[in-house]
N, C-alpha and C positions, 0 to 999 in steps of 0.2 A: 630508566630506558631499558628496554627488553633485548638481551641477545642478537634477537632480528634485527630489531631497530640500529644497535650496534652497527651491524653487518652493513645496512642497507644504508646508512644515514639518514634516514627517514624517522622520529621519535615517533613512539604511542606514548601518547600522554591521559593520564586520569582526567576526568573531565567529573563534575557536579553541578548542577544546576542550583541556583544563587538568588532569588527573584528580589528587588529590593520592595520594601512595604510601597515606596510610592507610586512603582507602576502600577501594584494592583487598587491602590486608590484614585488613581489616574484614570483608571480601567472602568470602576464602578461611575466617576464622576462623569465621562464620556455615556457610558449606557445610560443614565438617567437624565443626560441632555438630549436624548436623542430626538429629532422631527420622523414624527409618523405619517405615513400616507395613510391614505382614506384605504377603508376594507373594499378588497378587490369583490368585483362585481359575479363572482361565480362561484358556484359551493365545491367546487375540489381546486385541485392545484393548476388548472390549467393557465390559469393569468398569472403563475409563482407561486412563491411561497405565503402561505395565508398569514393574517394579520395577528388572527389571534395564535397562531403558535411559535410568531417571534415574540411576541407583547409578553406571552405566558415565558418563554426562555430568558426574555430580558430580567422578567421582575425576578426570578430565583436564580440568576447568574448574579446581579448588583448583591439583592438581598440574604443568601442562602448559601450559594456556593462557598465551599473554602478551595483554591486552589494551593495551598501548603500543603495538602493530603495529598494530592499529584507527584506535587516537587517530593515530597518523602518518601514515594512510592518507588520515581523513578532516582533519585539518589541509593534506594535500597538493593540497588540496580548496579553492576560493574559497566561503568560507562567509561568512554575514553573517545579522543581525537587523535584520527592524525592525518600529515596535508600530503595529500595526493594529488597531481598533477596543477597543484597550485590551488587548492580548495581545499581547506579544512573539512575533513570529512567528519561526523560526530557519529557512534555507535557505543551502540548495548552488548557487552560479550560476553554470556552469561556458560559457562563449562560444568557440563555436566560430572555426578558424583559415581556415575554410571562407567566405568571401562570401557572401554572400544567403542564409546559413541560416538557416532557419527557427524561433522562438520555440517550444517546447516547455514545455508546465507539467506534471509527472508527479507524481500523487500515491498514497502508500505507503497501505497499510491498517492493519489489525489480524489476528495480532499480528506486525507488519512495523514499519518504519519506514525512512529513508531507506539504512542498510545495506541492504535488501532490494534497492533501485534501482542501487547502487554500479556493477554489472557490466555496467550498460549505458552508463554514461557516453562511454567509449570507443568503441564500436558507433554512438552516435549524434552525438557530438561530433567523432568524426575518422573518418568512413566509410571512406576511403581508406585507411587502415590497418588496415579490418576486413572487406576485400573487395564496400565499398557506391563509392559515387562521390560525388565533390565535393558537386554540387548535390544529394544527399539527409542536407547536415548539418544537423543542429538547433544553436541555442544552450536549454539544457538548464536549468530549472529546477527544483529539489526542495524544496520546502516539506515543514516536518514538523508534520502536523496538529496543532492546540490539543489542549495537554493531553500531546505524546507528546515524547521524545526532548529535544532542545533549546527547544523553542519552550515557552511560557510556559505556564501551568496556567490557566484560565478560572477568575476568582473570583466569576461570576455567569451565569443559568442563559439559553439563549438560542443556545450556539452548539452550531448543529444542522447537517446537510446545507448548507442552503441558506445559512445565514453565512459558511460556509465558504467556499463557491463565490465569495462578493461579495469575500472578503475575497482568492483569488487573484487577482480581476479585479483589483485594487485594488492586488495588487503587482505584478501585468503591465504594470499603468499607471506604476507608481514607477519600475520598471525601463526602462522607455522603449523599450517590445516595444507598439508597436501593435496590431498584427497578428499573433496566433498560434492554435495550439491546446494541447489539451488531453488528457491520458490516463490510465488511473486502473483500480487493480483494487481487489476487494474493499472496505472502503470508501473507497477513493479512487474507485472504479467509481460511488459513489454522487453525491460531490460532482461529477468531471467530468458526470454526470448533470443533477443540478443546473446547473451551469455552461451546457449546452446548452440546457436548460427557459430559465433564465434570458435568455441571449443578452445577453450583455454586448457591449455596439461592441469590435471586434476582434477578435472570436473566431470563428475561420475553421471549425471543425470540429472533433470529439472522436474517441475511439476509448477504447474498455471492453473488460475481457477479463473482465466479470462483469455477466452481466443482471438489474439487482439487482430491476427490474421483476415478474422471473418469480416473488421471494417474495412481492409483493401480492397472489395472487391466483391461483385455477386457470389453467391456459393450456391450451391447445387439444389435445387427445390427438388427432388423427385418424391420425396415420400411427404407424412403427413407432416412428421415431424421435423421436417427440416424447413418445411412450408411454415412453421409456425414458428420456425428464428430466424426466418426472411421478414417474417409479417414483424415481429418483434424492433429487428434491425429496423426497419423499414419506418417505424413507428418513434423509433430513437432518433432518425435523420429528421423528420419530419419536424415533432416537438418537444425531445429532451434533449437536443445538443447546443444549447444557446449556449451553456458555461465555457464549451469545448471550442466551439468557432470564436468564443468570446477572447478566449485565453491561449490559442491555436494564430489568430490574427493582428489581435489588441491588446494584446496583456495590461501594458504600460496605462494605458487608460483606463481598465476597472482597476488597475493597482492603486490611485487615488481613493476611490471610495475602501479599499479594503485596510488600506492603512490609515487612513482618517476616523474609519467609523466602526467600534466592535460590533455594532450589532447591522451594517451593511454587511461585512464579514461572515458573519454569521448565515444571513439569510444566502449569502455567496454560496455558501458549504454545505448547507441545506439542501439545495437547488440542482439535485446531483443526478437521481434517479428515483422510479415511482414508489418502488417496493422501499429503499430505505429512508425514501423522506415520510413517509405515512409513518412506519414503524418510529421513526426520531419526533415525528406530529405527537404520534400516541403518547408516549413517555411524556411530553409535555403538558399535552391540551387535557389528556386523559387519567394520566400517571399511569400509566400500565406498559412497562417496557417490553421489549421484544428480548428476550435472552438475557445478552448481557450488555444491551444498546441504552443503558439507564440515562438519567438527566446526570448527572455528576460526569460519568464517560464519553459522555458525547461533550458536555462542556470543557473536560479537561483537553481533550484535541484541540477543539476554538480557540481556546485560550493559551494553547503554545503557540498557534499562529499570529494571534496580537502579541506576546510579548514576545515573541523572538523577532517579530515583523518581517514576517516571508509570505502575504500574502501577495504581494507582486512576481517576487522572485520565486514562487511556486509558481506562480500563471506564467511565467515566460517560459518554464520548465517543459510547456504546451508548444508554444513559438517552436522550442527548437527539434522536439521530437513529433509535430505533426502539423508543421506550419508549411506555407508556399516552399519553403525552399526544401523543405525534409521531405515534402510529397513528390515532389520532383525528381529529389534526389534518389528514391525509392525507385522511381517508375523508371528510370532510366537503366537500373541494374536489379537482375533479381537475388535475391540477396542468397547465400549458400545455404543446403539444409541443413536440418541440426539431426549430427550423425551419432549423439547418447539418446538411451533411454528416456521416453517421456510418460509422464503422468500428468493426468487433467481430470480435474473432477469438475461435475456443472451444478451452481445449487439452484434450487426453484425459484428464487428471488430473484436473481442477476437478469442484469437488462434482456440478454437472452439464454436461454438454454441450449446450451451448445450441444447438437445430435453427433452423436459418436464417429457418424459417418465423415464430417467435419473438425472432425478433430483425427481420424487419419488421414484427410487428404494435407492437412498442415504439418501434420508429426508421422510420414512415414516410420519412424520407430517408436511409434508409441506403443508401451509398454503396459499402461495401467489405465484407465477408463472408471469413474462410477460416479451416478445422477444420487448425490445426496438426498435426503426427507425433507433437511429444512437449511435454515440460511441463505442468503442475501449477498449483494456486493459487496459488505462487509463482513464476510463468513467466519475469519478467523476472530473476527470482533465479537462478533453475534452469535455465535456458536462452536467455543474455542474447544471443547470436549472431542466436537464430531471433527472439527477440520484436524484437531491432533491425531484422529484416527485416521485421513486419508491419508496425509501428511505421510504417515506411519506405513502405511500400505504401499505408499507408489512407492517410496525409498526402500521400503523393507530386502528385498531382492537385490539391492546394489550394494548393502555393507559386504564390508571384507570375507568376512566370516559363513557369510550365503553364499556368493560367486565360486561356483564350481571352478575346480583345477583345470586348466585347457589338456586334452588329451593328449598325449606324449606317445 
């Protein structure tokens, strides 16, 4: 038990990941009983996810995969729990070798979880071995949202966005990080949101690579480019948000298929958005991965979700941050702004490219701005080099050591 923990009565306990041999033979045994539907009637993804690039994921998950390379990766890993507001919370806290580095809290989405973040550890915890500098280290924290991966299943209705957000402030404070920020895509994009609305003591600044703002509501078409993440938007409501209404509505009901069947599961996770399901197709059907979006890393995600069995308890994680009652509860109050520094960067990939213009009317203090080369919804996944450099960028200006003395 740590000093803190003392203090608070709350323990941080070491946590390791354990997998016994029989669920991964359980695991293979289910994928190769699996019933196939018939090859959908259209040559891209508009009827789902195609036949032949679950068939080709299934045979080299039963056949190929090792997930023991996972578990050894993430055991290589300073992992620990601890229960916050009555949920075991699970995280990665990895403390840089760097002086004066800066506290980082980074949070995974859906369908993500802390593998998605893996490849930036390095990048941001030992800069100097990634082509950054000393004084742009973070110490690194990864929380894996209630309900996903390690962390504990929520046995009562309540945690939405904004519990979430109190609840990492609450382990920033355990951990004995005064002073940091915070960063977040998809929905991690929402709670870091949160977290800035909120304005917990010590929270220097955020940075989002997902303006989750821009799905409340029309946003301003006047130029070209904004016209072209209205037509985007627009193209998402129409025919990529089955999963979202799915698991926004009905959790409980696809929960069946995701916990019954790895490889329903599977095409579940798939089934997300256009740019990263091609690129997750290609590694498969083609073997030619997109960065670092490989068949092993894309597998090793899937497969925390079968054997930790939060394929439910992720989808209900939808219910309460953008279901009937949460859109209600929204529209009825507007929510305060977020009065630190922000940073947003937009990659090419993501469902839309958010125009600058839109991301000041969201973040009147926004601070940092830049349209990456390359990367996707999963940026930090798919191109962990470059997000450690924006990463690097928005934050750079808020450590101790930059902030000007206030004039006396």
């Amino acid at each position: 038990m740590t000093a803190v923990a003392e203090r608070t009565g709350s323990a941080i306990r070491p946590f390791r990941v354990s997998i016994p041999d029989e669920a991964l033979t359980e695991l293979r045994r289910r994928i190769e009983t699996t019933r196939w539907p018939s090859r959908e009637l259209v040559a891209d993804r508009s009827q789902g996810v195609q036949l032949a690039t679950v068939q080709e994921l299934a045979r080299y998950w039963a056949t190929e995969y090792d997930w023991r390379r996972c578990e050894a990766r993430l055991n290589a890993l300073p992992q620990f729990t601890t229960e916050i507001d009555g949920v075991d919370i699970h995280f990665v806290h990895v403390r840089s070798r760097h002086e004066d580095a800066l506290p980082l809290v980074m949070t995974h989405g859906w369908p993500g979880s802390v593998i998605e973040l893996l490849e930036v550890v390095g990048p941001l915890t030992d800069p100097t071995a990634h082509g950054g500098r000393a004084e742009d280290a973070f110490h690194l924290v990864l929380p894996s949202l209630p309900g996903y991966g390690f962390s504990g299943e929520p046995a009562e209705l309540g945690w939405d966005l904004g519990r979430t957000a109190r609840a990492w402030a609450e382990l920033m404070r355990r951990l004995d990080h005064p002073r940091y920020v915070a960063q977040g895509g998809d929905v991690g994009a929402g709670v870091t949101d949160a977290m800035g609305r909120q304005g917990p003591e010590g929270l220097l600044g955020i940075h989002t690579n997902l303006l989750v703002t821009a799905l409340g509501g029309p946003q301003p078409t006047n130029s070209e480019e904004e016209r072209a993440a209205a037509d985007a938007i627009a193209t998402f409501r129409s025919s990529g948000i089955a999963y979202f209404l799915q698991q926004a509505t009905r959790p409980q009901t696809i929960g069946y298929a995701l916990l019954d069947s790895p490889v329903a599961l599977a095409a579940w996770m798939l089934d997300h958005d256009t740019d990263a399901y091609y690129k997750i197709s290609g590694a498969f059907v083609d073997g030619r991965p997109t960065g670092h979006l490989t068949r092993d890393r894309i597998l090793d995600n899937i497969t925390l979700y079968w054997l930790t069995g939060t394929g439910a308890s992720a989808a209900r994680s939808y219910w309460e941050a953008y279901g009937v009652d949460a859109a209600a509860a929204a529209a009825a109050q507007s929510p305060p702004e977020v009065r630190i520094p922000v940073g947003f960067t937009t990659f090419p990939g993501e469902i839309w490219r958010t125009p600058r213009s839109w991301a000041e009317l969201a973040y009147p203090t926004l601070t940092y701005f830049h349209e990456a080369e390359r990367g996707g919804h999963f940026a930090a996944w798919e191109e962990p080099e470059l997000f450690a450099t924006e990463v690097r960028a928005a934050f750079g200006p808020l450590r101790p050591s930059r902030v000007p003395e206030p004039r006396r």
